[in-house]
N, C-alpha and C positions, 0 to 999 in steps of 0.2 A: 406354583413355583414360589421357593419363598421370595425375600427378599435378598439375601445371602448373595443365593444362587445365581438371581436374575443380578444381580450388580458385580458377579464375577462373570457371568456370560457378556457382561456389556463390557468389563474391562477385556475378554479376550478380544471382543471381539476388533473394539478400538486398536487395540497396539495393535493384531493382525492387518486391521488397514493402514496403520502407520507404518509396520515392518513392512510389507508390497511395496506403501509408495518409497521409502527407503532403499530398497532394495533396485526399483522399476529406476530411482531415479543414477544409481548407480551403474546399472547397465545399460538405459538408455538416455541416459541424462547428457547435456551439452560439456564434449571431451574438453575442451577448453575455448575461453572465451579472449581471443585479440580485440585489438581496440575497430580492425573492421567488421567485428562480427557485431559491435554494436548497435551503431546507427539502425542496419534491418529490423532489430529486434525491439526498439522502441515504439512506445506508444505513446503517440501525440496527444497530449492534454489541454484543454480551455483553462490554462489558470482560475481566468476569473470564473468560470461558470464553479468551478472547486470551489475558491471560495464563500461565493454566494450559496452552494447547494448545503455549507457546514456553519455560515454564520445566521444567529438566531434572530438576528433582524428580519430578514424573507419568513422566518413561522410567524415574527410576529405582523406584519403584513398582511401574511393568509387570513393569519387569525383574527383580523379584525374587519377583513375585508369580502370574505368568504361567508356563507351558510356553513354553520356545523357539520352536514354531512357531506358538502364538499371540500370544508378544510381537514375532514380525516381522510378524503380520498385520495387529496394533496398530500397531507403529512405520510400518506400508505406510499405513495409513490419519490416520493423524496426520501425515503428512508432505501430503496431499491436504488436508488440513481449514487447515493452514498456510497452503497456496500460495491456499486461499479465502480467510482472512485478509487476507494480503498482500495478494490483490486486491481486498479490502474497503474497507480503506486507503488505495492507494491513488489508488480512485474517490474517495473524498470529500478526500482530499485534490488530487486535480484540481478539484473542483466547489469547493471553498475557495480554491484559486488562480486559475481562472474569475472568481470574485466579486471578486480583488484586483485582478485585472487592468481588470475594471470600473470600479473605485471611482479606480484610478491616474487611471484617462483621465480621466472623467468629474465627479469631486466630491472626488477630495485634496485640493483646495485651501481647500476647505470646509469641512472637517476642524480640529479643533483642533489642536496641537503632538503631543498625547499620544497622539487615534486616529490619526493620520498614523503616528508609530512605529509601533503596533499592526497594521496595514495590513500596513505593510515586513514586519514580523517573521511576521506572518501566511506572506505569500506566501517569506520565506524556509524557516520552517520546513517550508510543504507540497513546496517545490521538497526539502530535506532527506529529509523521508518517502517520495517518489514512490522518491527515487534508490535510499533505504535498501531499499525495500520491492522493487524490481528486482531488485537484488544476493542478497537473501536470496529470495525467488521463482526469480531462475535457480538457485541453488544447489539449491534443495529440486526442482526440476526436473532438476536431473543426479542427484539422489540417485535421483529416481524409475530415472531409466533405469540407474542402477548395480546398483540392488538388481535391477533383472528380469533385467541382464545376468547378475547374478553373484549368484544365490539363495543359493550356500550359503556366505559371506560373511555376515561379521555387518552389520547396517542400520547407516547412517551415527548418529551420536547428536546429540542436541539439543544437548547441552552445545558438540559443534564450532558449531556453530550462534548459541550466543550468543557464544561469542567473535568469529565472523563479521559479529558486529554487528546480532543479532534483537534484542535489549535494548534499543539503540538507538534501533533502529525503531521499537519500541513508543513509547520515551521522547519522540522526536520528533513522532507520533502525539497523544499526551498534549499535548504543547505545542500543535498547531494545533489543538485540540478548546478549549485554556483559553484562546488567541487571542481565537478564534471566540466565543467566548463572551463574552469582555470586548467586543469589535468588536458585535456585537450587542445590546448593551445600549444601542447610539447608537440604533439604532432602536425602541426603548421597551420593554416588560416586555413585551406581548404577544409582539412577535415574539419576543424571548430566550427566553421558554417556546415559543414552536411549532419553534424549530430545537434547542432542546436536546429537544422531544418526537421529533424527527424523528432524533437519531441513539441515543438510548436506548429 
C-alpha cells in the first residue's frame, strides 16, 4: 500500500469515528443541562494532588532521590495519573459549559447585567480548559508511546510540559470553578454548598 493510500484510509477513517461520535452525541447526548443537573454529574478533584502531579518540583525530587529505573517507572506512572487529570477537567468543565449553554437559551435575559457577564465568562473560560486540557492530554499521550518506543531514552519531563501550557490549564480550570461558584450563589446558599460539595 502506498503512502497515498494508506494516509487517506487513515483520514477516512478518523472523521468516520469523529462523524459517529458527532452524530451518537446528538442523538444520545444530554437534552439539556439545568443547574440541578449539575452538582450529580461532577467530579471531585484533590486540587492540591493536581497541582503537585503537573509541578516540576516532584520530577525533580524523584529525580534525585530515586534509582534511574525507578524514576522512569515513576515518571511512567505520573504521566498516566496526568492524562486522568486532564480528563477530569475536562469533564466538568463540559458539564459547566452544558449548564451555560442552558442558561444562554433559556433565562439570560433574566439575569442581571453582572451574572449575564458571569455566564459568558463561565462558558469562555470552560471552552478555554476543554481546549488546554486536549493539547496537554495529547502530548502526555505521545509521551506515553515514546517512552515504550524508546526505553532507554530518558522520559519526556514535566517542566516541557509546563511550558506547553499545563500551568495554564490548571489556571483556567481555577477560573471556571470561581465562575461557578459566583454563578451559583444566584441560586441561593443551599445550592452553592451542594455544588461546591460536589467537586471538593
Amino acid at each position: 500500500m502506498s503512502f497515498e493510500a494508506f494516509s487517506l484510509a487513515s483520514f477516512i477513517t478518523l472523521a468516520s469515528i469523529a462523524g459517529i461520535r458527532v452524530i451518537y452525541g446528538e442523538v444520545c447526548g444530554f437534552s439539556t443541562r439545568t443547574a440541578n443537573d449539575v452538582p450529580p454529574f461532577l467530579l471531585k478533584m484533590d486540587m492540591e494532588a493536581l497541582y503537585g502531579t503537573f509541578h516540576p518540583e516532584a520530577e525533580d525530587n524523584f529525580r534525585n532521590s530515586l534509582p534511574w529505573p525507578e524514576f522512569k517507572r515513576v515518571q511512567w506512572k505520573r504521566f498516566h495519573l496526568a492524562i486522568h487529570y486532564c480528563n477530569q477537567i475536562s469533564h466538568n468543565a463540559w458539564v459547566f459549559s452544558g449548564w451555560t449553554r442552558h442558561e444562554r437559551r433559556e433565562g439570560l435575559d433574566t439575569l442581571n447585567k453582572s451574572l449575564r457577564k458571569t455566564v459568558r465568562e463561565l462558558n469562555v473560560a470552560c471552552l478555554q480548559t476543554r481546549l488546554s486540557s486536549f493539547v496537554i492530554r495529547t502530548r502526555l499521550r505521545w509521551w506515553l508511546v515514546r517512552t515504550a518506543l524508546l526505553p532507554f531514552a530518558p522520559p519526556p519531563s514535566f517542566n516541557t510540559l509546563a511550558r506547553a501550557g499545563s500551568s495554564e490549564m490548571i489556571a483556567f480550570y481555577d477560573n471556571v470553578i470561581a465562575l461557578a461558584e459566583v454563578f451559583s450563589l444566584a441560586y441561593g446558599d443551599d445550592y452553592h454548598e451542594k455544588l461546591m460539595e460536589a467537586l471538593y
